[in-house]
C-alpha positions as CSV (number, residue, x, y, z in Angstrom):
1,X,-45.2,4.5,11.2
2,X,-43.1,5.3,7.6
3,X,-43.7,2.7,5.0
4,X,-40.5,0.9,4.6
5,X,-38.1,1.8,1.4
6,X,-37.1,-1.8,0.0
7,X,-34.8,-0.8,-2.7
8,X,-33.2,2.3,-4.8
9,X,-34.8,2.3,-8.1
10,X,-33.4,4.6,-10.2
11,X,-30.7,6.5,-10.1
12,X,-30.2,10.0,-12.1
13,X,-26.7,11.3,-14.4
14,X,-26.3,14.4,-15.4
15,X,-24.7,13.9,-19.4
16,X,-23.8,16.3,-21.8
17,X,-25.2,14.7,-25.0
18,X,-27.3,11.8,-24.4
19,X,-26.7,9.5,-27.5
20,X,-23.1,9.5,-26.9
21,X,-23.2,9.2,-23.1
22,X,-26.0,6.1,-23.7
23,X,-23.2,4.7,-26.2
24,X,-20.6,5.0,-23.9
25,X,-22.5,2.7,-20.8
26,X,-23.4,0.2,-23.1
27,X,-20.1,-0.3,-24.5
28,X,-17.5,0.2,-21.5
29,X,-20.2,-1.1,-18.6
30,X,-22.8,-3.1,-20.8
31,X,-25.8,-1.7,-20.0
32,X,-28.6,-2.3,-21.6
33,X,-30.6,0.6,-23.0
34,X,-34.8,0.2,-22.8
35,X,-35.3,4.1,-24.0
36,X,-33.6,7.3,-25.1
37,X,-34.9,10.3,-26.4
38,X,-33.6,14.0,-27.1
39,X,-33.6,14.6,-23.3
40,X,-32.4,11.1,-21.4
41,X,-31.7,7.8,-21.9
42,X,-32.6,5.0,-19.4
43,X,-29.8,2.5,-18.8
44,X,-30.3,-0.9,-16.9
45,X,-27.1,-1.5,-15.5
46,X,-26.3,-3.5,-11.9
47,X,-30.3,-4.5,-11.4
48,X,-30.9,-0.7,-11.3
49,X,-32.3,1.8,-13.6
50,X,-29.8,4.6,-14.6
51,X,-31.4,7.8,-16.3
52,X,-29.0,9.9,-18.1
53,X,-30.4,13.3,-18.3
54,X,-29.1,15.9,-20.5
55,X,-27.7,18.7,-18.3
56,X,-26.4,22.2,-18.3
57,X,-23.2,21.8,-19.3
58,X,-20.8,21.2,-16.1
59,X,-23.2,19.4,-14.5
60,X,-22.4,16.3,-13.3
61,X,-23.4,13.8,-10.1
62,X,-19.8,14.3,-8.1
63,X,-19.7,16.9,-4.9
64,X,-16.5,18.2,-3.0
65,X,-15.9,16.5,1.0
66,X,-14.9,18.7,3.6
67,X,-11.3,18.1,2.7
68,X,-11.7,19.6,-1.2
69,X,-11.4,16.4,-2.6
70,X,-14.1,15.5,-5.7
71,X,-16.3,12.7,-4.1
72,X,-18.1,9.9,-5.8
73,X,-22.3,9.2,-5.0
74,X,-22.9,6.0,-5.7
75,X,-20.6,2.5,-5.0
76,X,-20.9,-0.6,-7.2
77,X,-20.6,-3.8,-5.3
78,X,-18.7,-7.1,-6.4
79,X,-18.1,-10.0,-5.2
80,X,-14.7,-10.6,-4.0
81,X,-11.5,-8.9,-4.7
82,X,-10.9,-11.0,-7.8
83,X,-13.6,-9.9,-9.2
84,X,-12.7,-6.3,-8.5
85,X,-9.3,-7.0,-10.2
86,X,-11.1,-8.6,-13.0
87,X,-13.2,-5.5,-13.1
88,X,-10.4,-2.5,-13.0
89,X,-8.5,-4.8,-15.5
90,X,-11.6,-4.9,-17.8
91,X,-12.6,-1.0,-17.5
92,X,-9.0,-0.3,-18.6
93,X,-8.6,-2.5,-21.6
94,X,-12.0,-0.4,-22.8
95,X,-10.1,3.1,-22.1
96,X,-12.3,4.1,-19.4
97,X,-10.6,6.1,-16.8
98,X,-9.7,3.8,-13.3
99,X,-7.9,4.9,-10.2
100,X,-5.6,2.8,-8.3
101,X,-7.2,0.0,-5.9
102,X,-7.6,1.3,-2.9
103,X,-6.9,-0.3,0.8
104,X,-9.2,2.2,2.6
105,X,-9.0,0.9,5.9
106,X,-12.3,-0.9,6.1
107,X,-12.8,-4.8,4.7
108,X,-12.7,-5.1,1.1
109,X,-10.6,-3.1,-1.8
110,X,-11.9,-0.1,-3.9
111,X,-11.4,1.8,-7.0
112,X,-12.8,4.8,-8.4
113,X,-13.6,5.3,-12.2
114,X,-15.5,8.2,-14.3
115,X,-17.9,8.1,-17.2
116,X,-17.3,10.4,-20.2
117,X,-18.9,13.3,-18.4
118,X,-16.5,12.9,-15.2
119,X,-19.4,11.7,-13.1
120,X,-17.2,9.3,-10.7
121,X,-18.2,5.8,-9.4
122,X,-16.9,4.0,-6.5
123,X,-16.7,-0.2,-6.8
124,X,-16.7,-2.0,-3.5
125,X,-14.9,-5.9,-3.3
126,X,-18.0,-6.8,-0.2
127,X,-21.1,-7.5,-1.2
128,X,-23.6,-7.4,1.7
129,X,-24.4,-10.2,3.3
130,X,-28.1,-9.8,2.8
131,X,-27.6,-9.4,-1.4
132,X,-25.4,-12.7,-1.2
133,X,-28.1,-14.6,1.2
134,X,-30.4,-13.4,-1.0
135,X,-29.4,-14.0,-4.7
136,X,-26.5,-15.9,-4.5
């Protein structure tokens, strides 16, 4: 029988220049930095541990769909569409790059944003009803 997986730890972003990259999370997304060196920077952001590795340049975490399109790998959860307003409004007073919110067909509203490398980030209106029975 597999041991069961309880949670996603870390997660890992390619950057071009770590300092500058660690600057930018804790400024536009307030993360909270508990190490950085030459080679990556670990980021607490969203009860998760974000490494930002220093790449070879062009690097970054997005892949192409089937279609062509540039795809995000990771979705940020909020609660409510409020929030997600709140959210896109807050992103763009700080200059970071937002899409439109999306109506995707599914419950819930979405927007896409990028970090200063161009690694893209989904956020989600729904949290799960497990996170909300669970710390809320």
């Amino acid at each position: 029988m597999l041991v069961k997986l309880w949670r996603v730890g870390t997660t890992y972003i390619p950057v071009a220049n770590v300092e500058r990259s660690s600057e930018w999370y804790q400024s536009k997304l307030e993360a909270k930095l508990s190490f950085k060196d030459e080679d990556k920077a670990i980021m607490n952001l969203a009860n998760q541990s974000f490494f930002l590795v220093k790449a070879k340049e062009g690097e970054s975490a997005n892949f192409y769909d089937r279609d062509g399109e540039k795809h995000f790998s990771l979705t940020f959860e909020v609660n409510g569409l409020d929030a997600l307003e709140s959210l896109h409004r807050e992103l763009s007073a700080r200059e970071v790059v937002v899409g439109h919110i999306e109506n995707r067909g599914h419950a819930g509203r979405n927007f896409v944003f990028s970090d200063i490398d161009g690694n893209l980030f989904d956020v989600w209106s729904e949290l799960s009803q497990e996170f909300k029975e669970k710390y809320l």
